[in-house]
N, C-alpha and C positions, 0 to 999 in steps of 0.2 A: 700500475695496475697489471695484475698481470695476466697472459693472454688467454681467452677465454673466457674469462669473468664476467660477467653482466655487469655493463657499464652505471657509474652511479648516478642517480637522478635525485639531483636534489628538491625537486619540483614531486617525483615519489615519493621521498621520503616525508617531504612536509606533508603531505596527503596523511598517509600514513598516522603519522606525530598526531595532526589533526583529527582524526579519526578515532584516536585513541584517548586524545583530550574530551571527543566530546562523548563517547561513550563514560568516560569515568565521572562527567558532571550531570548525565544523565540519569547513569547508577545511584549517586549522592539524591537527586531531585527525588527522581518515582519511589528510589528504598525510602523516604523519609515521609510522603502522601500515601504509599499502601500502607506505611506502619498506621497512621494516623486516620486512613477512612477508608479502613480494607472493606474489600465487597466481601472476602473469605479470608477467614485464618490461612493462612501457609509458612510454608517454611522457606527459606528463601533459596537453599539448593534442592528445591521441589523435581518432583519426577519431571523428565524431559528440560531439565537446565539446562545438562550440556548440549545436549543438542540446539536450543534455543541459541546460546553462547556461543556455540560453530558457527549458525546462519550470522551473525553478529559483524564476525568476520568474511562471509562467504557474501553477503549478502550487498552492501557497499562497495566492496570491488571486486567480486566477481561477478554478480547478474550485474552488477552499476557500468559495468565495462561494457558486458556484451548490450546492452539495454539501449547505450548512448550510440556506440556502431549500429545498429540498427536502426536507432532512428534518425539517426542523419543518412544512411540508406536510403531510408522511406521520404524521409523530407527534401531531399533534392529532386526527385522525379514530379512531385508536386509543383514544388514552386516551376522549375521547366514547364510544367503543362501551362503553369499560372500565364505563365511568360515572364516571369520574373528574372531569368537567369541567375546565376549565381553570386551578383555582386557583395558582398560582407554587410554591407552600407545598410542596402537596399534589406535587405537579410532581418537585421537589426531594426529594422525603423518598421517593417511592416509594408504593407502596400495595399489601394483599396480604400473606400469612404471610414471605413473601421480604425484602419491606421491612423487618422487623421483627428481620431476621439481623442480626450484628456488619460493620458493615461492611468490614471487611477480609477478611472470609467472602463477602460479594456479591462483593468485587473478583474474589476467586479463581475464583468460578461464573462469573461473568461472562468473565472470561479464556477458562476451560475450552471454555465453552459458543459464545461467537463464535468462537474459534477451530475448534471441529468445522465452527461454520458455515460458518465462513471458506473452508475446506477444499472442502467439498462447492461454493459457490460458483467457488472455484478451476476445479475438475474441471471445471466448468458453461460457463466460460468459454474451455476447452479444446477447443469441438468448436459445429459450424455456425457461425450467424450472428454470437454472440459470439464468436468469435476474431479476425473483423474490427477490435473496437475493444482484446481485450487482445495481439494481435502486436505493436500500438503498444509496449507495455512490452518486449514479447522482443526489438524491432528493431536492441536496439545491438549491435555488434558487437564491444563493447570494454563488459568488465561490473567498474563499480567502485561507489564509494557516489556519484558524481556524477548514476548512470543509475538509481538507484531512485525516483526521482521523476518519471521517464517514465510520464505515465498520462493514458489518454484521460478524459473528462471524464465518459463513458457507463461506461466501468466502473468508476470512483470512486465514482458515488450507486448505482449499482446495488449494486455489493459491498455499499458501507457499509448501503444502508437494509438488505438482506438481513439484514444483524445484528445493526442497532438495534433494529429494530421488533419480532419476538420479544422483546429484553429489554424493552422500553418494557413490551410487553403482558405479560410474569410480571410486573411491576409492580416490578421492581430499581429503587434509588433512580440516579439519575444522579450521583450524589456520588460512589458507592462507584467510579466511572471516572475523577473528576478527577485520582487522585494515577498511576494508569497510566498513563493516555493518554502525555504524554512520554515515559514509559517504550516504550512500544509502538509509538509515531512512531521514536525513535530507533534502536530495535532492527531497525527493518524496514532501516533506511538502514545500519547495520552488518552486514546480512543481503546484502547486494550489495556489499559491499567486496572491494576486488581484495585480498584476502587467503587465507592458507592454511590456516586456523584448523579443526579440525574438532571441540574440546573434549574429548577425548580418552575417556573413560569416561564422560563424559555425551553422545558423539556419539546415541546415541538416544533421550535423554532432553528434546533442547533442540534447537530446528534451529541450527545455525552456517551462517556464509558456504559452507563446502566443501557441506557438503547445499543451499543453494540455488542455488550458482552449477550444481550438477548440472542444477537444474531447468530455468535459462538456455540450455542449453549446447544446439547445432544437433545435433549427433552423436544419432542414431537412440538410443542406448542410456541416454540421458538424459528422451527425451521423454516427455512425459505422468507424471513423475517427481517426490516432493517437495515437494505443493502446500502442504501447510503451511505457516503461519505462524511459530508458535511451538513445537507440541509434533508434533514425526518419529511420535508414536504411532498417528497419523491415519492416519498411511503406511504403519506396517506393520502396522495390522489390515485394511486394505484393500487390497494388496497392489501400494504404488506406493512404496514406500521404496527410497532405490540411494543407495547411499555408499562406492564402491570404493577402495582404497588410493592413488588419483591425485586428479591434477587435470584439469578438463574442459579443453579448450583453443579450440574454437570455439563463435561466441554468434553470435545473431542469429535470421532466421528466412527462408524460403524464400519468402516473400510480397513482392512488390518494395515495400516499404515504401517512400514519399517520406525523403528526408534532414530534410527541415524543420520544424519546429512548425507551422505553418499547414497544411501539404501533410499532415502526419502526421493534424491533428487532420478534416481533409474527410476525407484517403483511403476509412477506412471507411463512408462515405458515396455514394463515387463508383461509378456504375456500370461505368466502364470499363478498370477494372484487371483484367480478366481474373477466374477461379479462382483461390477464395482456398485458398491450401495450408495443410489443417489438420493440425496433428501427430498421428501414429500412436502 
């Protein structure tokens, strides 16, 4: 090798390799369910692709980098205060009457309980200064599973620590997330699919595409609508649920958002963009 080169990592590269396997089985799945139960005609190199296809790449290892340093950041000072110290063991297993559940009982509290977070977070970001960095997410103007992974890098660690840290501190093992996780990566990315799915007798039991493309949608009668993740129940005990017999038909948001991954990820940073237009 010769000197100066960035040393090879074959543990990168299979990241990498993998990343790109799964993006290409993913492209296969959603192009073949939007052909077959499109919520809207489109074209499949639709305005804002490439940009969509930037975050694609930008989005899994680069906010996914700084995301995980951060929250291991934030999660050691915790457990310290917990009194846990830093044992791996100990780390792993959880600590606390909670730890001591079945773990397929944590996964579910856990579920439950970040999602309420999740929710409230949502709302959070729906209004002042945070809506500068999640408009980045509203900005496409064409809503499929290409564009869920439009996300600034400010409201990535922010969401996420918001819901870690609570579980870290009831002392939930970390285990009892590794068999969801996938599950809950994936679900989000079928949650923006250009489809028409609403689940029919579980529409309020479960969010589908049709309840969150409501949330996407520019049209006044959708906004501030469906923050949910996973369970619509968040929504209509707090009285933000909307899921009409249609489909929403325009996306995007009122903020001159740049078209580009670079320009997207300064924007909210920039003084000179004028009033940022927050949804009502």
């Amino acid at each position: 090798m010769q000197r100066g080169c960035m040393p090879y990592s074959p543990d990168m590269a299979g990241s990498l390799v993998g990343l790109a396997v799964g993006f290409v089985v993913l492209a296969l799945v959603f192009g073949v369910i939007e052909r077959l139960f499109p919520a809207q005609r489109q074209r499949i190199v639709r305005p804002g692709w490439w940009t969509d296809l930037a975050y694609w790449d930008f989005t899994p290892v680069g906010t996914g980098a700084v995301t995980r340093v951060a929250l291991i950041a934030a999660v050691v000072p915790v457990l310290l205060l917990a009194g846990q110290g830093l044992d791996p063991e100990r780390i792993i297993r959880g600590f606390g009457p909670l730890s001591r559940q079945p773990v397929w009982l944590q996964a579910i509290e856990m579920i439950v309980l970040g999602d309420f977070i999740g929710y409230w977070m949502h709302r959070w970001f729906h209004g002042g200064w945070r809506w500068r960095f999640h408009a980045i997410h509203h900005s496409s103007t064409h809503l499929d599973w290409l564009a869920s992974v439009r996300l600034h890098p400010v409201t990535d660690i922010i969401g996420k620590l918001a819901v870690v840290l609570p579980l870290v501190a009831l002392g939930f093992s970390p285990v009892a997330t590794a068999a969801v996780v996938p599950f809950l990566t994936l679900y989000a990315i079928l949650l923006h699919a250009n489809v028409n799915w609403t689940f029919g007798p579980l529409r309020r039991v479960i969010a589908s595409p049709a309840f969150h493309r409501w949330h996407h949608t520019s049209a006044a009668e959708g906004r501030d609508r469906n923050f949910a993740g996973l369970l619509p129940l968040w929504d209509m005990l707090f009285g933000t649920f909307w899921l009409p017999d249609r489909q929403p038909t325009a996306f995007g948001v009122d903020d001159k958002v740049p078209s580009g991954l670079f320009g997207q990820l300064l924007w909210p940073f920039r003084r000179d963009h004028g009033r940022f237009t927050i949804p009502r």
